[in-house]
C-alpha positions as CSV (number, residue, x, y, z in Angstrom):
1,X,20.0,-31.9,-43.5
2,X,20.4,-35.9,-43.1
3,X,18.0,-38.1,-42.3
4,X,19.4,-39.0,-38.7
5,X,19.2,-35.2,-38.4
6,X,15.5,-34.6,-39.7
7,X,14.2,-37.2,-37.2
8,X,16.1,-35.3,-34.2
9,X,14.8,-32.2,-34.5
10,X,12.0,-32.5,-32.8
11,X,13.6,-33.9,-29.8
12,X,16.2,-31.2,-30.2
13,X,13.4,-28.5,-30.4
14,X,10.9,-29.6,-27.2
15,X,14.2,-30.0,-25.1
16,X,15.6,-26.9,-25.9
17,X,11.9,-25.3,-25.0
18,X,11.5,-27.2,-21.7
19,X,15.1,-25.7,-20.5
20,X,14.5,-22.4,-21.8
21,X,10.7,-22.5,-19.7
22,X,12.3,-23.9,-16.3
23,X,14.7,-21.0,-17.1
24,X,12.3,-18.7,-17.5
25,X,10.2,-19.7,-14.4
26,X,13.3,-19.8,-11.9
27,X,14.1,-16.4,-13.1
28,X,10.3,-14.9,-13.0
29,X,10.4,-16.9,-9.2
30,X,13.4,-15.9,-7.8
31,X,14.1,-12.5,-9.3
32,X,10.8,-10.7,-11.1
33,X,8.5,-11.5,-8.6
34,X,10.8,-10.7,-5.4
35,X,11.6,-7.4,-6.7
36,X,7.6,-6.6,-8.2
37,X,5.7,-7.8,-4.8
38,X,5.8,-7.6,-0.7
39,X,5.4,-11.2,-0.6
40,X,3.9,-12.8,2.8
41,X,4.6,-16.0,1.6
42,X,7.8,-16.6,-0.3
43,X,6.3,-20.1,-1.7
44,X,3.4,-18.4,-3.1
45,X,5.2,-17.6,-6.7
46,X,7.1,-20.9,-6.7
47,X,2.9,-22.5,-5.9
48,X,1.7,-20.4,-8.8
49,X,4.1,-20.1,-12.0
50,X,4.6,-23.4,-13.0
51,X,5.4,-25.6,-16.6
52,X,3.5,-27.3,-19.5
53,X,6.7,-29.4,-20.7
54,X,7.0,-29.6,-24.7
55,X,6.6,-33.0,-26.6
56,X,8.0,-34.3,-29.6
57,X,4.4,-34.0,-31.3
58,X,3.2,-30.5,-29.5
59,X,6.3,-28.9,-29.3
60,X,5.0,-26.1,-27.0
61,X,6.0,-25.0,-23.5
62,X,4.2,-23.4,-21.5
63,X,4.8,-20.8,-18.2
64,X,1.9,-19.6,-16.6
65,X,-0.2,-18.2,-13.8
66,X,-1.9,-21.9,-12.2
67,X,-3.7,-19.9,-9.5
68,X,-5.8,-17.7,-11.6
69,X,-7.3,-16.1,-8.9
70,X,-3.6,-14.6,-7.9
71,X,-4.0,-11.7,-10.5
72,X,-0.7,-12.1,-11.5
73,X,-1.8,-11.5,-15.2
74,X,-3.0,-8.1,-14.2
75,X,-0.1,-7.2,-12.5
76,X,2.3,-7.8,-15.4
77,X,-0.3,-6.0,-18.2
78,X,-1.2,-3.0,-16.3
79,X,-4.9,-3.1,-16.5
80,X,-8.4,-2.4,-14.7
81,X,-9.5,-4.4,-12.2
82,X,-13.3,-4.6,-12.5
83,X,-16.2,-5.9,-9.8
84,X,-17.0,-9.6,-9.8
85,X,-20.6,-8.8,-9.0
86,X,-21.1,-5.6,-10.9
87,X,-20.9,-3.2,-8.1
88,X,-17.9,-1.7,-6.7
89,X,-14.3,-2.8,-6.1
90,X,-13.0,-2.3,-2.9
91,X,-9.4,-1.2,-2.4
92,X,-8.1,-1.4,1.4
93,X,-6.8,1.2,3.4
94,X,-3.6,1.7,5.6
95,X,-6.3,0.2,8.5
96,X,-6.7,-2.9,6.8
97,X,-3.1,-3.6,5.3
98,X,-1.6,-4.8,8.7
99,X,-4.2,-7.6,9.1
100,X,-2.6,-9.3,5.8
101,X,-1.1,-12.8,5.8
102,X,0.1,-15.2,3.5
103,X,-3.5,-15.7,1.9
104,X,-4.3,-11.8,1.5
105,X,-6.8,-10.6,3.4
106,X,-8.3,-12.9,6.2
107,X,-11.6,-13.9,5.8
108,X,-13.3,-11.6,8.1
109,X,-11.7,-8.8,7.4
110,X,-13.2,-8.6,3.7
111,X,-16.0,-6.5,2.6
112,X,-18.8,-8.9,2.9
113,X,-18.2,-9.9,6.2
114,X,-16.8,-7.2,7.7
115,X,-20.4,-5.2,6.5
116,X,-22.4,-7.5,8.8
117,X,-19.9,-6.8,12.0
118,X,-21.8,-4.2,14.2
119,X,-20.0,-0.6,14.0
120,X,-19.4,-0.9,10.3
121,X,-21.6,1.1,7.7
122,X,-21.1,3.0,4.1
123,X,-20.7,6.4,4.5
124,X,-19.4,9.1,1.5
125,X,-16.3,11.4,2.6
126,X,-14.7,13.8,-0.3
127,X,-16.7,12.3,-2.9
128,X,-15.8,8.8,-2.4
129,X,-17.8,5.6,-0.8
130,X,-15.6,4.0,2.1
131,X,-16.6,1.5,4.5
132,X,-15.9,2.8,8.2
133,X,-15.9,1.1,11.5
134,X,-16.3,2.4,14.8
135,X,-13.1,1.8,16.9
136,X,-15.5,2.3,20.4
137,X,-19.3,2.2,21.2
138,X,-19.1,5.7,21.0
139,X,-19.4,7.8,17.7
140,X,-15.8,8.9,16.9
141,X,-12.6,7.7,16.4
142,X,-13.7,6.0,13.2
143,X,-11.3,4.5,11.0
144,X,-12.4,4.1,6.8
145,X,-11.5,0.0,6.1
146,X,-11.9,0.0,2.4
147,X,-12.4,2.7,-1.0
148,X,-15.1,1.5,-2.9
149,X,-14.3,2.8,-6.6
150,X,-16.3,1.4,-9.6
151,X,-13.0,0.4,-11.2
152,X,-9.1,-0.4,-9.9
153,X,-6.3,0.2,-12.2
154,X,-3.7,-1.9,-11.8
155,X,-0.4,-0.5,-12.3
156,X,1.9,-2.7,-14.4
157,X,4.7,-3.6,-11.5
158,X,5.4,-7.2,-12.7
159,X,7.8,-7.6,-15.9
160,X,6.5,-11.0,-16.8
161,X,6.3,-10.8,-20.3
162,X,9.5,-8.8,-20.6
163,X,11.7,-10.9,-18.7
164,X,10.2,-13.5,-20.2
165,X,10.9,-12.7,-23.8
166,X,14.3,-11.5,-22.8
167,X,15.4,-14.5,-21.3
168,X,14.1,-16.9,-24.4
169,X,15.6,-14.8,-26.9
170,X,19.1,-15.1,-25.0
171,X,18.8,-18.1,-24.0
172,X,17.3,-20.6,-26.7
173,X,19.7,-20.9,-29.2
174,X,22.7,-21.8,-27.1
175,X,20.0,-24.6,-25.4
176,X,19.1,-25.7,-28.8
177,X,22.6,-26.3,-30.0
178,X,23.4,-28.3,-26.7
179,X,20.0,-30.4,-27.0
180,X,20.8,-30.9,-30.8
181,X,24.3,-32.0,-30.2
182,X,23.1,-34.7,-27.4
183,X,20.5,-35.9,-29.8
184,X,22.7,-36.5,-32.9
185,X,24.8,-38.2,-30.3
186,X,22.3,-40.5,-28.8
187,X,20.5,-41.2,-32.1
188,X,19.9,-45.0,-33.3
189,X,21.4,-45.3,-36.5
């Protein structure tokens, strides 16, 4: 390796990561997630997976989850979803599904403020905890709002890290060789 070529290789090498990541991010936007999820908002994965670009002196790029709160990490793992206060999660029911938009579930339809709406209490039903409300003033029809299990488990439906991997192993060395080839050509000498 020549000189000229030892001081391109770095270039060469955070390049070749930064197209490989954008790569890997159009194909987790557009294709992954559209196929894994039901989304409300089709600029919600575009909003969330985003790029750490690689430098010459860290050459390390990044794609990840910027809205933490999304759960995206859960759904590409396959894990359990456990309570933020240490009680119970609450998974929502065919009642509550319809009253989705692009933010999830609106505000007052959660569990915290929909237990302080009159006609909604706890009540056990086949051995599980739901939260029910009263459709009427009077005591039936009642409709359950939300399961209350102590844990969620979280199927794995979103092949992040698969895709991911799959498209950097096929992808890198062809983006490399390009980046490379344009930086030996560029190079002061």
């Amino acid at each position: 390796m020549t000189d000229i070529e030892r001081k391109q290789l770095p270039f060469a090498l955070a390049g070749a990561l930064n197209d490989v990541a954008f790569a890997i991010r159009i194909e987790e936007v557009d294709h992954a997630g559209h196929q894994a999820f039901d989304l409300r908002d089709p600029r919600f994965l575009r909003a969330a997976i985003v790029v750490d670009k690689a430098r010459k002196a860290d050459p390390v790029a990044l794609v990840y989850d910027r809205l933490k709160s999304s759960d995206l990490a859960l759904h590409a793992s396959g894990k359990v979803k456990y309570p933020f206060d240490g009680h119970r999660v609450a998974v929502p029911t065919k009642h509550i599904l319809p009253k989705r938009g692009a933010r999830g579930v609106p505000k007052a339809w959660r569990p915290k403020r929909v237990m302080r709406k009159p006609r909604v209490f706890v009540k056990q039903w086949n051995g599980h905890e739901y939260i029910w409300r009263r459709r009427t003033k009077k005591r039936y029809p009642i409709e359950p709002l939300y399961l209350l299990v102590p844990h969620a488990r979280m199927k794995a439906r979103f092949p992040f890290y698969e895709a991911a991997s799959k498209k950097f192993h096929s992808d890198f060395q062809a983006a490399f060789n390009r980046r490379f080839e344009a930086a030996l050509r560029t190079a002061r000498r």
